[in-house]
Backbone bond lengths (Angstrom), bond angles and torsions (degrees), N, CA, C in turn:
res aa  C-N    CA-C-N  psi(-1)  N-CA   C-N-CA  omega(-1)  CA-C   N-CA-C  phi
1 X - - - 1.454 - - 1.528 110.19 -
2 X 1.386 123.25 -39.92 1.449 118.65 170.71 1.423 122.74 -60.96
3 X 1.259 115.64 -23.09 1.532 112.76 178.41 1.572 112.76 -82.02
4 X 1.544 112.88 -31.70 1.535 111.84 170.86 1.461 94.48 -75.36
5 X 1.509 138.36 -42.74 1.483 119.14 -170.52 1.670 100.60 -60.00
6 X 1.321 123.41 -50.91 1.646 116.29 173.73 1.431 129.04 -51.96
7 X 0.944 118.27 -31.08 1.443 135.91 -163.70 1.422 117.86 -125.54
8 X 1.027 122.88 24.76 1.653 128.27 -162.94 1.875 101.55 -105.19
9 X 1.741 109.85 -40.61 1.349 101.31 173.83 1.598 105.09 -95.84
10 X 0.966 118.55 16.52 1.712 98.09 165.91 1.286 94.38 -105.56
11 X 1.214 146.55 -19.39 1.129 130.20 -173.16 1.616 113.12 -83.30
12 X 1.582 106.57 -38.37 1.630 90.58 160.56 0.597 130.47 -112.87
13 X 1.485 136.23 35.54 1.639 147.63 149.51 1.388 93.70 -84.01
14 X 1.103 136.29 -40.39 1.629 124.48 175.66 1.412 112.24 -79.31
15 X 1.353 140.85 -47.14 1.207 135.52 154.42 1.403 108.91 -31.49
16 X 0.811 129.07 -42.53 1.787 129.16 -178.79 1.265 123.99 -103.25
17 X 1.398 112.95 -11.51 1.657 116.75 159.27 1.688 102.69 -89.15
18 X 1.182 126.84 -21.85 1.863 124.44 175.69 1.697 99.86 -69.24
19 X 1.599 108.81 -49.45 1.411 109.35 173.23 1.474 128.22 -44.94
20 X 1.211 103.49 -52.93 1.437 127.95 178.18 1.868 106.77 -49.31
21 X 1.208 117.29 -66.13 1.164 154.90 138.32 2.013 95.84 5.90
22 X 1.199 87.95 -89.06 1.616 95.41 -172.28 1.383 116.81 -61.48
23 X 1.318 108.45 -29.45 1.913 123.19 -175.23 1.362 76.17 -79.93
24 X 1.625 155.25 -88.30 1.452 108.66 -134.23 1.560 118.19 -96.94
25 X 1.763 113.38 11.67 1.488 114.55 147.16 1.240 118.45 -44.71
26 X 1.242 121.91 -66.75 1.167 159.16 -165.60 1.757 93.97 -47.45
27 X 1.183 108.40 -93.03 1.558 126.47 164.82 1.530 109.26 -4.44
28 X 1.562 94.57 -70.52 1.691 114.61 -173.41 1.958 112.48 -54.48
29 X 1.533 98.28 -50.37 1.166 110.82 166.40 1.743 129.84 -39.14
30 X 1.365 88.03 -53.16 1.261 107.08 -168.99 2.163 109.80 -80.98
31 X 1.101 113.37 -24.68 1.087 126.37 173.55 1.400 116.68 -89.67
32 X 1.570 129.96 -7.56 1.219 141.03 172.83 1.528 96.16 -110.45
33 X 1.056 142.33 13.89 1.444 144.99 173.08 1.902 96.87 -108.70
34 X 1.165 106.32 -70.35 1.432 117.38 -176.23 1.592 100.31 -42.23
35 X 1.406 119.16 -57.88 1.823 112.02 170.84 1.259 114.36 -45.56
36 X 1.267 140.16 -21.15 1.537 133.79 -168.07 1.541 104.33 -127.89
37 X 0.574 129.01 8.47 1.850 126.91 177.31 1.326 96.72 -91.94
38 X 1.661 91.87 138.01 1.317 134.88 -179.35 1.139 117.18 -108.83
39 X 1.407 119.20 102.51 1.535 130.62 -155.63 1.509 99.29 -81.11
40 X 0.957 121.27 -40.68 1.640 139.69 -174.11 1.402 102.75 -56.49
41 X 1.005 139.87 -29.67 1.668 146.64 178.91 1.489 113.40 -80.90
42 X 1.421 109.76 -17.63 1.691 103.48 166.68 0.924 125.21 -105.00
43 X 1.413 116.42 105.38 1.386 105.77 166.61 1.481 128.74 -86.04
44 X 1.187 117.53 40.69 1.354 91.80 -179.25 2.051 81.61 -157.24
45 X 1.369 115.99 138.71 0.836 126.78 -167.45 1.505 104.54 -58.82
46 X 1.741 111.55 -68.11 1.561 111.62 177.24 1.889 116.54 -23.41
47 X 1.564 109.67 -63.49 1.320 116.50 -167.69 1.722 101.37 -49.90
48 X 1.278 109.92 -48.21 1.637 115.14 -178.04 1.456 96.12 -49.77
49 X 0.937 137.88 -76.33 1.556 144.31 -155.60 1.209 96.17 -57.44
50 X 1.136 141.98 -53.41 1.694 129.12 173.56 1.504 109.86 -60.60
51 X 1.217 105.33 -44.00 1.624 94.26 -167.48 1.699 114.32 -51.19
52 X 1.856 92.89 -38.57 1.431 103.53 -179.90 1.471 129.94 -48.02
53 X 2.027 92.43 -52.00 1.552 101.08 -163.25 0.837 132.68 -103.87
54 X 1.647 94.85 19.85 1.846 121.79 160.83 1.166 120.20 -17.53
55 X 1.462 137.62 124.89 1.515 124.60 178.21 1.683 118.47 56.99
56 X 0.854 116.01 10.25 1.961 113.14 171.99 1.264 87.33 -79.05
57 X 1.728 131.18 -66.71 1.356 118.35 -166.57 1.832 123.71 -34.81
58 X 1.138 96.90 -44.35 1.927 110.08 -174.39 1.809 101.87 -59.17
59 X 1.688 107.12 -50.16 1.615 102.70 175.52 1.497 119.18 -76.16
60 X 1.214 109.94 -30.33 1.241 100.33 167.53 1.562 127.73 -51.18
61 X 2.020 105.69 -34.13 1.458 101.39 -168.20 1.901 113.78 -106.66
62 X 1.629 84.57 -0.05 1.577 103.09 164.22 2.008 99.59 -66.82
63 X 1.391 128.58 -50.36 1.016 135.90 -132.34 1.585 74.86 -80.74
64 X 1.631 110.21 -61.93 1.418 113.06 -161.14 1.487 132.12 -73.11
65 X 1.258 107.65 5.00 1.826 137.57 -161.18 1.572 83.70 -113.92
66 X 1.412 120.30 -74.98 1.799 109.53 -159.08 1.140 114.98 -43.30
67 X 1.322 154.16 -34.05 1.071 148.10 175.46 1.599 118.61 -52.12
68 X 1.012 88.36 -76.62 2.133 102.03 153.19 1.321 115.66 -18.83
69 X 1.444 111.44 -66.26 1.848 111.34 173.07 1.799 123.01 -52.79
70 X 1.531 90.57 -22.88 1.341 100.44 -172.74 1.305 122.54 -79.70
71 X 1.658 101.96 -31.15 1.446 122.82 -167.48 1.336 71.49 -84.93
72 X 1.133 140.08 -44.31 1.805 111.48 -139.01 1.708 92.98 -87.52
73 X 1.419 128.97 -38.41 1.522 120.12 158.07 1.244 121.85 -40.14
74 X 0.982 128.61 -32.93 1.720 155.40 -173.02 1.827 99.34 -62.57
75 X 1.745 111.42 -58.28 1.570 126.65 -165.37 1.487 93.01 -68.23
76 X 1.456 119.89 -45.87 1.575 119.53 -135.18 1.709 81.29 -104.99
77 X 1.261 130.30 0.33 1.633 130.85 166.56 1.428 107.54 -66.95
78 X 1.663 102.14 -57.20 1.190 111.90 -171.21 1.464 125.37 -79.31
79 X 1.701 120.22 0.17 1.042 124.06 -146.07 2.135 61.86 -106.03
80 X 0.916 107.82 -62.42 1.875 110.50 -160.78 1.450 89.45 -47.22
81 X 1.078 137.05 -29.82 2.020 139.65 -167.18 1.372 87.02 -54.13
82 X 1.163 91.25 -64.62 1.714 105.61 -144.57 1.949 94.35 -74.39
83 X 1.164 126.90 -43.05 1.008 104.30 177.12 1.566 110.61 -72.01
84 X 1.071 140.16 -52.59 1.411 129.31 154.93 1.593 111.08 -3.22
85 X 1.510 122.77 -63.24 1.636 123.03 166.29 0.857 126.70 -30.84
86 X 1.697 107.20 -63.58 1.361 120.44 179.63 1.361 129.15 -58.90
87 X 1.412 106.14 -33.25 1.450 111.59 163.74 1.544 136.00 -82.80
88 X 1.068 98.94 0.18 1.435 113.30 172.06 1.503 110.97 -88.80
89 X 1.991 108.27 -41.03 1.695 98.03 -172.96 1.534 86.26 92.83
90 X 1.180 141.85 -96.32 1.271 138.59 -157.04 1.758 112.71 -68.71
91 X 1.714 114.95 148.94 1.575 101.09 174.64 1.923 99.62 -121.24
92 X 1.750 106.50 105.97 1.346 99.12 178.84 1.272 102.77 -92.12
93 X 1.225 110.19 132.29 1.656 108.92 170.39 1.472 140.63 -29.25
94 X 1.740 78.36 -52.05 2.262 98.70 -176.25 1.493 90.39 -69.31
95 X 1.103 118.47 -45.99 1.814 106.87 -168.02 1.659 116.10 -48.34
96 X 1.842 98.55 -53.54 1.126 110.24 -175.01 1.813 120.42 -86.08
97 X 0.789 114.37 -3.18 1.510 131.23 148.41 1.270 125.22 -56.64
98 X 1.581 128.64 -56.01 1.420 154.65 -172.35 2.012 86.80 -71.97
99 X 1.285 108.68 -64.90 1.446 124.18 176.96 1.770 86.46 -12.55
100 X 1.705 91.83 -91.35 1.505 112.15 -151.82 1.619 116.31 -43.35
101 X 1.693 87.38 -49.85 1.644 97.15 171.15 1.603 137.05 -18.34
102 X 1.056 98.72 -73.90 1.914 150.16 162.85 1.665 95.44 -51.52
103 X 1.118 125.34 -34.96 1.041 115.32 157.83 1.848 142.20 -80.22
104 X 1.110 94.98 -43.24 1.657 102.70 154.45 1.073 118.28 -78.67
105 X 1.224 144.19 29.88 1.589 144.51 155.63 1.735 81.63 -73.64
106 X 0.978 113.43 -38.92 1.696 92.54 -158.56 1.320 114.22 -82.92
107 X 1.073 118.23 -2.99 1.624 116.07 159.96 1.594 126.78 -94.87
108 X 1.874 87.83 -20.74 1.697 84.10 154.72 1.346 125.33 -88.61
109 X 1.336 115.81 14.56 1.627 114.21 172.74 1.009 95.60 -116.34
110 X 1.630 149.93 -14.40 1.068 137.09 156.40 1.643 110.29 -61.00
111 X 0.894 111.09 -71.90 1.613 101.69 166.06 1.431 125.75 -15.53
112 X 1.225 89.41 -75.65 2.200 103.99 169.66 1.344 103.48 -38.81
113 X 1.233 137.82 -31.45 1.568 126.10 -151.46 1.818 89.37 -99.38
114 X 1.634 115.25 -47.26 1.330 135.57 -174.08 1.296 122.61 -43.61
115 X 1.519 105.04 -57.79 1.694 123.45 -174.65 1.598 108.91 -64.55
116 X 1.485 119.47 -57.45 1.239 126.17 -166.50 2.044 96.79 -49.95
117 X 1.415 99.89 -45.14 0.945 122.63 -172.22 1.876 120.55 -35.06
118 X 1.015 93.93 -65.73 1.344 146.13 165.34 1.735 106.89 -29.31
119 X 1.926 100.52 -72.86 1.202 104.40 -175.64 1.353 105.38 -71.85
120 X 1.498 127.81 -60.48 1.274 122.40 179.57 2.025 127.08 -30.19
121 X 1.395 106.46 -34.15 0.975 116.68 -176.50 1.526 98.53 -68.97
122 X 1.190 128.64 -68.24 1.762 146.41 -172.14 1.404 74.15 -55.99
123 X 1.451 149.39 -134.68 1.301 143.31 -165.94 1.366 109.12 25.80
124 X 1.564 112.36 -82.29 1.342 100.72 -162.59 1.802 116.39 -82.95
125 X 1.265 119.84 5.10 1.242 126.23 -163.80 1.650 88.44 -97.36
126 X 1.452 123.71 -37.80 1.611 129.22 152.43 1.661 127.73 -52.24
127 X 1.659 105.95 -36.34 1.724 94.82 161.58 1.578 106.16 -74.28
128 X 1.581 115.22 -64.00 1.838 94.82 172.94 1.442 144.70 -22.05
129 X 1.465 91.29 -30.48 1.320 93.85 166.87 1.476 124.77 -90.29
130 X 1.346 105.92 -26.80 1.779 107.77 172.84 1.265 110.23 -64.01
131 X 1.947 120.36 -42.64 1.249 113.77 -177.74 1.555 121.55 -59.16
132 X 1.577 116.84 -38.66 1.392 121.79 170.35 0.942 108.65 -49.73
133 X 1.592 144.35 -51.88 1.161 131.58 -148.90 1.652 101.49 -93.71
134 X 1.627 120.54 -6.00 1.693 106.45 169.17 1.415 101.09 -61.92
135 X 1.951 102.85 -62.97 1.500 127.16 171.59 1.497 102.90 -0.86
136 X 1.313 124.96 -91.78 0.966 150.85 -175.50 1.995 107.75 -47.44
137 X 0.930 112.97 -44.92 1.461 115.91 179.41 2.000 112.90 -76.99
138 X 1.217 91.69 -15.21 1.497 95.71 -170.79 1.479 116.89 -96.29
139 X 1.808 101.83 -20.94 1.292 116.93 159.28 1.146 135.34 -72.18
140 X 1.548 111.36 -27.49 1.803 116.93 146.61 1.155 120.06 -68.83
141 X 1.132 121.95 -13.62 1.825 110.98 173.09 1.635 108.70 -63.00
């Protein structure tokens, strides 16, 4: 129990700063691809649609996973609180207050990592779709 009480917020503040991490590579990546693509080079609809939606899957499951990491920092916060109680014998409020506190940071940084997440994904899953539909319009010309 002391090594998860020591090690419990670096592990998901780093789990969720690596997340963070890859979602706005990813993002950046993917938005410096969309500026330079050459619609005219695909012919074939399938290949376009991959080329496009390269990496959406990873933000998408960054967006929908961080929360989860957060909550689960969130359980194992409160699980050390309460044993902290128990091992004391006594229940002081401020202690066990500070406990809980300190513990939901991690679902509000799961959140933080989630949302950005979230929009960026819908964003770019909305240019993919604008680019298909030039794709597609330029091939009837």
């Amino acid at each position: 129990m002391e090594f998860l009480k020591a090690n419990l917020d670096f592990g998901v503040m780093g789990l969720l700063g690596f997340m963070s991490f890859l979602m706005i590579a990813f993002v950046i990546e993917r938005l410096l691809y969309f500026a330079r693509v050459d619609l005219a080079s695909f012919d074939d609809a399938e290949d376009l649609d991959l080329a496009l939606t390269r990496h959406l899957t990873a933000i998408a499951t960054i967006g929908a996973n961080a929360p989860y990491v957060g909550l689960l920092g969130t359980v194992l916060g409160i699980l050390i609180a309460f044993y902290d109680i128990g091992q004391s014998g006594a229940i002081e409020t401020t202690t066990m207050m500070i406990g809980l506190a300190l513990a939901l940071k991690a679902t509000a940084l799961g959140l933080v990592v989630a949302i950005p997440a979230l929009i960026f994904y819908n964003a770019l899953l909305r240019r993919t779709e604008v680019l298909k539909a030039r794709w597609r319009k330029g091939r009837r010309s």
